[in-house]
RODO-2510 file (C-alpha; in nm, 4 decimals, decimal comma):
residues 298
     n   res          X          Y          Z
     1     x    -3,9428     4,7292     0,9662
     2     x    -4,3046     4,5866     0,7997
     3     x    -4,5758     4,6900     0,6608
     4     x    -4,8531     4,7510     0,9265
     5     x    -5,1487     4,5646     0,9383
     6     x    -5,4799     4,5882     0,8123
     7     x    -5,7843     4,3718     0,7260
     8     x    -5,8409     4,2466     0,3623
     9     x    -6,2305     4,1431     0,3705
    10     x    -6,2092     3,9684     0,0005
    11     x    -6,2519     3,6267     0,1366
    12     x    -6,3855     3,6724     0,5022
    13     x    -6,6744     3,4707     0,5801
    14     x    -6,8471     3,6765     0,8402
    15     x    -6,7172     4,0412     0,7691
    16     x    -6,8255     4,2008     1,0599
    17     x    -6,7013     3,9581     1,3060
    18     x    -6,3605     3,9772     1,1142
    19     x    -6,4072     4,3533     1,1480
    20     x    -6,4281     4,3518     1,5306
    21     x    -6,1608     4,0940     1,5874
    22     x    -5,8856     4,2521     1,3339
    23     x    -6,0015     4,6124     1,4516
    24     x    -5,9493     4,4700     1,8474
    25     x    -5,5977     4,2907     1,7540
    26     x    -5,4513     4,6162     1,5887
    27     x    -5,5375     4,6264     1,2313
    28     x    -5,5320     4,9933     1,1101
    29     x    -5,7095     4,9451     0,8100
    30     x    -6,0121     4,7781     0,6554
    31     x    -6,0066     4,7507     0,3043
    32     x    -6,3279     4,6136     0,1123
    33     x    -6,5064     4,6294    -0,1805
    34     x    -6,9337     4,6397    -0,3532
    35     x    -6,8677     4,3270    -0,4586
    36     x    -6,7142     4,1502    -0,1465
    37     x    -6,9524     3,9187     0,0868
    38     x    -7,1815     3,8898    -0,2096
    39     x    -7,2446     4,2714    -0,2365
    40     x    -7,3129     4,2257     0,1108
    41     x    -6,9588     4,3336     0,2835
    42     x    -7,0408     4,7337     0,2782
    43     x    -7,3608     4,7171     0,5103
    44     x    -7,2099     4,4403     0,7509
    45     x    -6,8585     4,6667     0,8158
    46     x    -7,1052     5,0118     0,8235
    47     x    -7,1800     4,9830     1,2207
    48     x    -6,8351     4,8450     1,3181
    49     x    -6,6645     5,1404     1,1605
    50     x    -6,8900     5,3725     1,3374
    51     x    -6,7690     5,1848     1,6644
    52     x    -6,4160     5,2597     1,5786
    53     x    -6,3617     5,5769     1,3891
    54     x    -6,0380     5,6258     1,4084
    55     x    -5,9908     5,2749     1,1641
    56     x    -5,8755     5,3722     0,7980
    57     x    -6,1035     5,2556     0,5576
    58     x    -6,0729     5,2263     0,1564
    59     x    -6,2919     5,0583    -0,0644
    60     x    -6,3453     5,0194    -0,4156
    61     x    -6,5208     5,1049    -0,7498
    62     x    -6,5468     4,9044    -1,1104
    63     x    -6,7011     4,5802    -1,0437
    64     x    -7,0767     4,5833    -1,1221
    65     x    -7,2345     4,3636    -0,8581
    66     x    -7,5768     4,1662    -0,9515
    67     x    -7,7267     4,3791    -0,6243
    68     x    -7,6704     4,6850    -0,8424
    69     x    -7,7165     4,6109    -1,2194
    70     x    -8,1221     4,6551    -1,2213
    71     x    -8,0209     4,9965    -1,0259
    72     x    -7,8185     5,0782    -1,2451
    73     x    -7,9604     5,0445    -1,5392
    74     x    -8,3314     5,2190    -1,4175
    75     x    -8,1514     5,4972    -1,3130
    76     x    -7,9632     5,5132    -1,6575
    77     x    -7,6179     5,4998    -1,5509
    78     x    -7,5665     5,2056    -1,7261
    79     x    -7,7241     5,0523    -2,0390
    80     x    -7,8096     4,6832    -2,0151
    81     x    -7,4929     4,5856    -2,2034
    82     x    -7,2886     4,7331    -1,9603
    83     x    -7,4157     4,5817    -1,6771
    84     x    -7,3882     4,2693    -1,8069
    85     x    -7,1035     4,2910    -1,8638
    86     x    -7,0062     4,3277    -1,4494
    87     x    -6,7439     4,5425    -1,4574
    88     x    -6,7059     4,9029    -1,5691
    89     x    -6,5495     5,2786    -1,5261
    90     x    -6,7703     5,4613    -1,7152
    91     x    -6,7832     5,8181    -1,5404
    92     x    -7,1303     5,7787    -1,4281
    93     x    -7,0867     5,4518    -1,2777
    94     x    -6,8233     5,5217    -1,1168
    95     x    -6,9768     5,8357    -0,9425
    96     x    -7,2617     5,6638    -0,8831
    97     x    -7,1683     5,3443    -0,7132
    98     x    -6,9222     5,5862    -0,4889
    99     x    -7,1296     5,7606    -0,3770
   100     x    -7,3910     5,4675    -0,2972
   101     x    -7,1065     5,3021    -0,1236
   102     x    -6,9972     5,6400     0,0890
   103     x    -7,3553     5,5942     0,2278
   104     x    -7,3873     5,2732     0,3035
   105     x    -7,0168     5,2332     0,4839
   106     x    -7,0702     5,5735     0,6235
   107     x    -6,6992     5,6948     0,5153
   108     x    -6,4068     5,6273     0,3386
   109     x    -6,0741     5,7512     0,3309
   110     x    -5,9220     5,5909     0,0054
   111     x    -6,1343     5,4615    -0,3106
   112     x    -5,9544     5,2660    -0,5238
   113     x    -6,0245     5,1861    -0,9186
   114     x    -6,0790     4,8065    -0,8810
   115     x    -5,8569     4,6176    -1,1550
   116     x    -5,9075     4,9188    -1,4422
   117     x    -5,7089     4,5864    -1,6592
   118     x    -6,0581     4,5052    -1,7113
   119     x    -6,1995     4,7940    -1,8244
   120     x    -6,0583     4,7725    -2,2213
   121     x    -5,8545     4,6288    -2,4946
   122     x    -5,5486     4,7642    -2,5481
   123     x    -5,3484     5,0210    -2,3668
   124     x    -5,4692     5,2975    -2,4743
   125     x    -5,8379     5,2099    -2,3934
   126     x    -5,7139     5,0931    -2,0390
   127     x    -5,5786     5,4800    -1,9546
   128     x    -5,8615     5,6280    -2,0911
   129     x    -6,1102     5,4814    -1,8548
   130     x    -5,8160     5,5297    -1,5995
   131     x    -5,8509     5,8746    -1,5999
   132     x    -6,1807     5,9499    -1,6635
   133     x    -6,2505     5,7357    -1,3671
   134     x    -6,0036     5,9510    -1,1847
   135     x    -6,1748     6,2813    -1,3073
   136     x    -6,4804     6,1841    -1,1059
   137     x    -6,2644     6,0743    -0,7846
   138     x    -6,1091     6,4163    -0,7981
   139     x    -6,4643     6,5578    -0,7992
   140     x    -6,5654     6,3131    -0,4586
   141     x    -6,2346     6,4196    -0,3350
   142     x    -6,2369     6,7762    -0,3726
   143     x    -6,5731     6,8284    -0,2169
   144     x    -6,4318     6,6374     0,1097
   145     x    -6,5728     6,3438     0,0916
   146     x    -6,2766     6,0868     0,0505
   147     x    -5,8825     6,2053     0,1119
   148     x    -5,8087     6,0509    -0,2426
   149     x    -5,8011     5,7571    -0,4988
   150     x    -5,5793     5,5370    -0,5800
   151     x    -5,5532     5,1750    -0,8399
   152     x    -5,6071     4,8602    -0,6629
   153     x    -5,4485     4,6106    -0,9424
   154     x    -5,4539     4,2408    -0,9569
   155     x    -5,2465     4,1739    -1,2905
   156     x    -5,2018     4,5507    -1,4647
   157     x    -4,8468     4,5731    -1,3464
   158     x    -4,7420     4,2044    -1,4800
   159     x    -4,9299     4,2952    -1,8282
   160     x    -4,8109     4,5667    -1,8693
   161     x    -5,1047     4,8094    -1,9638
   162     x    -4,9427     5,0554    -1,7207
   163     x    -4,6729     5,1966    -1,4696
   164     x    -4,6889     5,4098    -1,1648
   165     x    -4,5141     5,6698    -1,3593
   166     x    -4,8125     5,6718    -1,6223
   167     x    -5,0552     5,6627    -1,3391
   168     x    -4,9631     5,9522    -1,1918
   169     x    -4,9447     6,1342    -1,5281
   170     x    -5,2766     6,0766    -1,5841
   171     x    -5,4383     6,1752    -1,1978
   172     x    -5,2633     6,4818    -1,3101
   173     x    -5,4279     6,5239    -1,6716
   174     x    -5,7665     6,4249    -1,4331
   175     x    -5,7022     6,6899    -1,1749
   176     x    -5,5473     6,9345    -1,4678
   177     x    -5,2573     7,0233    -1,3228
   178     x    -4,9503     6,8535    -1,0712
   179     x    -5,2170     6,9502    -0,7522
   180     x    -5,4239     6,5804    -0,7626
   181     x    -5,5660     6,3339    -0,5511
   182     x    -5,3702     5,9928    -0,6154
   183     x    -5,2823     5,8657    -0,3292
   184     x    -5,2230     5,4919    -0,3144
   185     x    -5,1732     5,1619    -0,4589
   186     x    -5,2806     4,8177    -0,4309
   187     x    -5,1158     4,4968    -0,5442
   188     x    -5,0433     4,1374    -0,4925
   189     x    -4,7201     4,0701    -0,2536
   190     x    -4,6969     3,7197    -0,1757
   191     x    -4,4064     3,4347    -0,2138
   192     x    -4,6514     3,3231    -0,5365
   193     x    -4,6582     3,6998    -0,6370
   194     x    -4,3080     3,7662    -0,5368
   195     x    -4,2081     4,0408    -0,8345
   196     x    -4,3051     4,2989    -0,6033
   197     x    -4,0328     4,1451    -0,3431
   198     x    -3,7734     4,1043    -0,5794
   199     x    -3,8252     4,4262    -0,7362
   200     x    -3,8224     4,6530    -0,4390
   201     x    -3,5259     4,4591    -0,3035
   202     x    -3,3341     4,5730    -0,6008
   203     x    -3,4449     4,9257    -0,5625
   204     x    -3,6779     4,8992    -0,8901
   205     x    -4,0330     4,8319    -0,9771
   206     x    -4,3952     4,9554    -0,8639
   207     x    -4,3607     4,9786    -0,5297
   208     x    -4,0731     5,1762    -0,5579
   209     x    -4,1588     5,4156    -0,7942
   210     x    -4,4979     5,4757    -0,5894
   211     x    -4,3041     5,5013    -0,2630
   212     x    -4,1185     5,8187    -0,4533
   213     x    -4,4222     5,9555    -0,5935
   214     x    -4,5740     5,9790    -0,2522
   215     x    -4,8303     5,6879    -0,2450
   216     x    -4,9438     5,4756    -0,0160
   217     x    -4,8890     5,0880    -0,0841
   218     x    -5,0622     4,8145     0,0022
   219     x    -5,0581     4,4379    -0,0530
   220     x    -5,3050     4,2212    -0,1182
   221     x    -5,3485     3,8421    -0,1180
   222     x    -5,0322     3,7678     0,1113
   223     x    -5,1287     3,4381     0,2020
   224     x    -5,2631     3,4139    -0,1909
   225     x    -5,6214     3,3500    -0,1402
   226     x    -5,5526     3,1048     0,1336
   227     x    -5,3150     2,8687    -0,0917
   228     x    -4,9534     2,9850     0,0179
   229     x    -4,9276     2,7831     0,3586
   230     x    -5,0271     2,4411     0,2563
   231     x    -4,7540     2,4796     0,0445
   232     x    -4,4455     2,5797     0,2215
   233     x    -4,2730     2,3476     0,3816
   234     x    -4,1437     2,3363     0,7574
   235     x    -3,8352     2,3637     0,6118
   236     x    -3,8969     2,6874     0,3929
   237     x    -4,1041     2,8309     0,7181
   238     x    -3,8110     2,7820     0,9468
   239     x    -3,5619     2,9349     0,7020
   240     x    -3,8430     3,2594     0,7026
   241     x    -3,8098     3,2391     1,0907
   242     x    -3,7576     2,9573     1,2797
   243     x    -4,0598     2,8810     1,5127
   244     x    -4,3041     3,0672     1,3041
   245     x    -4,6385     2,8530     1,1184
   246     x    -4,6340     2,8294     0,7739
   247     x    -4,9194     3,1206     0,7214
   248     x    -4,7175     3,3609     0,9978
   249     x    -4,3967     3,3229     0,7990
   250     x    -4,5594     3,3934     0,4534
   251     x    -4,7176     3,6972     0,5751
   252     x    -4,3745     3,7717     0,7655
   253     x    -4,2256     3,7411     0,4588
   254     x    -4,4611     3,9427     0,2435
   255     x    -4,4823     4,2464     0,5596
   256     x    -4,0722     4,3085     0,4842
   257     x    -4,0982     4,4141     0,1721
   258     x    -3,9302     4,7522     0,1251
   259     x    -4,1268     5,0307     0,1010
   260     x    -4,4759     4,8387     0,1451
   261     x    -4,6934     5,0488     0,3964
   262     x    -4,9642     4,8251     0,5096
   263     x    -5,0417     4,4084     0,4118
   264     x    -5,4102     4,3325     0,3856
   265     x    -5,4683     4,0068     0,5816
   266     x    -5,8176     3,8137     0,5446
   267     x    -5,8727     3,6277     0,9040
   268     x    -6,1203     3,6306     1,1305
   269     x    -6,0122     3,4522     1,4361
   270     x    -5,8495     3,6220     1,7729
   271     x    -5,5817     3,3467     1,7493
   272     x    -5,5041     3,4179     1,3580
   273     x    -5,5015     3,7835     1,4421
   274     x    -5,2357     3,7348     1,7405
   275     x    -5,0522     3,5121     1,5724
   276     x    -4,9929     3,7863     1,2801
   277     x    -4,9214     4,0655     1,4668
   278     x    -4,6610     3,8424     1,7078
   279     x    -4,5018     3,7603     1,3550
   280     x    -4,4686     4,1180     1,2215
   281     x    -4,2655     4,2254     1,5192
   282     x    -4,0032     4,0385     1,3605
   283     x    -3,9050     4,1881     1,0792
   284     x    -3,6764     4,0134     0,7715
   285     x    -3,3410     4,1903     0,6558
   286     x    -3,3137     4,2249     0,3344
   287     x    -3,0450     3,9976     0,2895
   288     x    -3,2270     3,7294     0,4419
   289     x    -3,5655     3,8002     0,2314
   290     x    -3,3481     3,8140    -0,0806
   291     x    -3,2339     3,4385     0,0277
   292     x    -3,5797     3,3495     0,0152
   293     x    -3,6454     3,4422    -0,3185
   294     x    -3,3571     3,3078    -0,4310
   295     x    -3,4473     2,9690    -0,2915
   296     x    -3,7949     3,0091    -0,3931
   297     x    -3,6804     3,1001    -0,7630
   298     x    -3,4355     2,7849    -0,7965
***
């Protein structure tokens, strides 16, 4: 089985175009961001999504866009330091820009804390922010206006600076008790960012240990950034699946990772969105992705 499909719109040229073509060819999910399409991505995707309401939608909160900084200093949610600095989880930000970004998408079902490795020095600092962030999420999501929250990391895991395990323990010191609103994950799974792979196939790591605490996963940056095909080789795509392109079998590869829910794919073409869908009806055994890896890692 793999991951279902969604739309990643991180490096999409024309979001709303991509929005209509990956919403037409099956996608399930749109995932974006303030500070995708130039700060521009939120009010291109706003009247798709009200064309297709039954789409999932999450989107993001941390990185201080240039759109926003005079906004957000005027209004005193952040001092000119801050903004400068363009990322940030102080509690008033983080309400703020949610809330600005629930109105100009029109919903959302999932906001994530946008690489919180950012947001300090040190461990300690890191969870801090992490959970006052997720104080303010539990506020958005117990008055109904999101289903939940979850950590949408780009290097946190690999660093170290935290674990699903801690994660959870502090949406729970943010919600005050085991009844909280952490619901999903977001990482890198690609052949370049292939720990999640190798992990899961041994029954260990992130995705794992989210899986068992209930959350939805998602990965990011299958194709990473664009890179991956021009580097494989028709001899690595054939041993994916014989007959596949190079950027079908890396996202083939990257869907059958155990216990990954949905892949975030950025394309914007009909034929690109066939093309993936035709390749995630064939799903990799784990014996054969674990052959992969193994070439990949010799």
């Amino acid at each position: 089985m793999t991951a279902v499909l969604g739309l990643g719109t991180h490096r999409v040229r024309a979001v709303d175009q991509a929005a209509r073509t990956a919403l037409a060819g099956g996608a399930v999910w749109v995932d974006t961001a303030p500070n995708y399409a130039g700060g521009r991505a939120h009010g291109l995707l706003a009247p798709v999504l009200a064309d297709h309401p039954g789409v999932h939608v999450a989107t993001k909160t941390g990185f201080v866009i240039p759109a926003q900084r005079q906004a957000a200093v005027r209004e005193g949610v952040l001092s000119s330091r801050q903004a400068a600095a363009g990322h940030s989880l102080d509690p008033g930000f983080v309400r703020w820009q949610t809330h600005k970004s629930l109105a100009d998408l029109g919903r959302a079902d999932v906001v994530f804390v946008h690489n919180p490795e950012r947001a300090g020095r040190g461990r300690a600092a890191i969870h801090a922010r992490i959970r006052d962030a997720f104080a303010v999420l539990e506020e958005v999501a117990d008055a109904g206006r999101i289903d939940g929250y979850g950590v949408a990391t780009w290097s946190g895991f690999d660093a170290g600076m935290f674990t699903v395990g801690e994660l959870v323990g502090l949406a729970r010191q943010a919600a005050g008790g085991a009844d909280h609103h952490l619901i999903a994950l977001q990482q890198p799974v690609s052949l370049v960012r292939d720990t999640p792979i190798r992990h899961a196939l041994a029954g260990l790591g992130s995705l794992v240990e989210a899986d068992a605490a209930g959350l939805t996963t998602f990965g990011s940056a299958p194709l990473h950034g664009g890179e991956l095909p021009a580097l494989v080789t028709p001899d690595l795509a054939d041993l994916i699946h014989p007959g596949l392109s190079p950027a079908a079998a890396c996202l083939l590869a990257a869907a059958s990772t155990p216990r990954l829910d949905v892949v975030l794919l950025s394309a914007s073409t009909p034929a690109h969105w066939a093309q993936a869908q035709a390749a995630l009806d064939l799903p990799l055994e784990g014996h054969r992705l674990r052959k992969i890896t193994d070439v990949l890692a010799s």
